[in-house]
C-alpha positions as a printed NumPy array, in Angstrom:
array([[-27.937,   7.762, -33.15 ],
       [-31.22 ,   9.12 , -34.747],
       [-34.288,   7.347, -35.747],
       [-36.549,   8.528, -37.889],
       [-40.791,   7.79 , -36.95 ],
       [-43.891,   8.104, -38.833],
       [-44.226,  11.685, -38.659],
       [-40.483,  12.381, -39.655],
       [-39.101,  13.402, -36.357],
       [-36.182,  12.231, -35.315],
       [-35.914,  10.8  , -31.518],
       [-32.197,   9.655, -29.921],
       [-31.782,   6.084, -29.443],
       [-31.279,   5.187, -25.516],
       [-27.772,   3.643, -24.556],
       [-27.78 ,   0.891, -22.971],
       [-25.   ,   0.317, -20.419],
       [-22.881,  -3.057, -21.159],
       [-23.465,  -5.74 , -18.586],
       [-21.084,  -6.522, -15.907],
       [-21.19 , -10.137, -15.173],
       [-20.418, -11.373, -11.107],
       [-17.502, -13.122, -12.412],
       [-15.701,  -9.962, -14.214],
       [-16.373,  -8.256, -10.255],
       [-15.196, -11.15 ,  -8.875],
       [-11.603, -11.276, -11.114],
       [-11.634,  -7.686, -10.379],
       [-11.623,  -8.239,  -6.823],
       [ -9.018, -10.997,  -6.474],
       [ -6.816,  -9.225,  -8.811],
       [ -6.438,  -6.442,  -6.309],
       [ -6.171,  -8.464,  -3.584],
       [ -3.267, -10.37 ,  -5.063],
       [ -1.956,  -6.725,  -6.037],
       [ -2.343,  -5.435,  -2.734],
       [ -0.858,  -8.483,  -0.644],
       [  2.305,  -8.676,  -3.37 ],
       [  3.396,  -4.609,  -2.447],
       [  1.788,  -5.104,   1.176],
       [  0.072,  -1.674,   0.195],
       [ -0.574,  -1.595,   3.967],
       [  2.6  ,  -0.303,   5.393],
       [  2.466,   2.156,   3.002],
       [ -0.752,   3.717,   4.552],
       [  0.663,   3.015,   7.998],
       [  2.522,   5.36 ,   8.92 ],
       [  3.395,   4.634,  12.605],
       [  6.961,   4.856,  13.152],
       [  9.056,   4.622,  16.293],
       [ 12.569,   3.711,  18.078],
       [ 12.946,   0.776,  20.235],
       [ 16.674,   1.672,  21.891],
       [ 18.952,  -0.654,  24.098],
       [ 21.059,   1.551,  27.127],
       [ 23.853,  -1.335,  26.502],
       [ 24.278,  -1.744,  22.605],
       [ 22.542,  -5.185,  23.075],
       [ 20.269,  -5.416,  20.651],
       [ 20.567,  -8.559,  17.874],
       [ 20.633,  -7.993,  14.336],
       [ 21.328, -10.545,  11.523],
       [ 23.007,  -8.077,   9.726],
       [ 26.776,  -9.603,   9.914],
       [ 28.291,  -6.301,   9.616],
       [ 26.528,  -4.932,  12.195],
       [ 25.103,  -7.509,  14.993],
       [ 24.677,  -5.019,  18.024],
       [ 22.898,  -1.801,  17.696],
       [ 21.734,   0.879,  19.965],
       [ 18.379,   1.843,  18.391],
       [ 16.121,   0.371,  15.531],
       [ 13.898,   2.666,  14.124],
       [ 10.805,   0.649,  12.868],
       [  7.832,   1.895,  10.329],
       [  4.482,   0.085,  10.292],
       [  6.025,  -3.555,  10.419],
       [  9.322,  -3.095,   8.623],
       [ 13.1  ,  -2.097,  10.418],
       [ 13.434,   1.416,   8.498],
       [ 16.522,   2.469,  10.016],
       [ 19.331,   1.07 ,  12.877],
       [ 22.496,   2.85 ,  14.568],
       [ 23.296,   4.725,  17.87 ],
       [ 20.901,   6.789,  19.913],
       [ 22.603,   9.844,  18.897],
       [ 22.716,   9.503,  14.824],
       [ 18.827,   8.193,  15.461],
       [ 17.699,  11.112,  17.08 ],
       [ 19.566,  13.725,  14.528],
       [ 18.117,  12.355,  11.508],
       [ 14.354,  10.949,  12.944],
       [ 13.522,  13.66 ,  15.764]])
């Protein structure tokens, strides 16, 4: 955008930069909180992972086709994985 002056030169307009109000940061801001807490984003950043093993199969699951398990393989705060010892270690380590 060009204006012309008195002397007929031509000097370029300053932009101005829209206004942000608090509120539009503060939708913002919840929005991606909601986001975040809906996906729990965190366990996907988390990426501890581990197997918590029983010697005598006597670990309770309420999975009804499978109540006793060896191992459970957990990542971040989730069960990832469950079986025997041996099937654990060949796929995880």
């Amino acid at each position: 955008m060009k204006d012309s002056d008195q002397s007929g030169h031509f000097a370029l307009k300053s932009r101005q930069r829209p206004r942000v109000s608090s509120r539009s940061w503060l939708t913002g801001a919840v929005f991606a909180a909601l986001i975040f807490w809906y996906f729990d984003v965190h366990d996907l950043f988390d990426a501890r992972e581990y197997a918590l093993c029983s010697e005598s199969n006597n670990i309770y699951t309420v999975d009804e086709s499978n109540p006793r398990v060896e191992c459970l393989v957990v990542r971040g705060s989730r069960i990832s994985d469950m079986g025997t010892q041996g099937n654990i270690i060949k796929i995880y380590w």
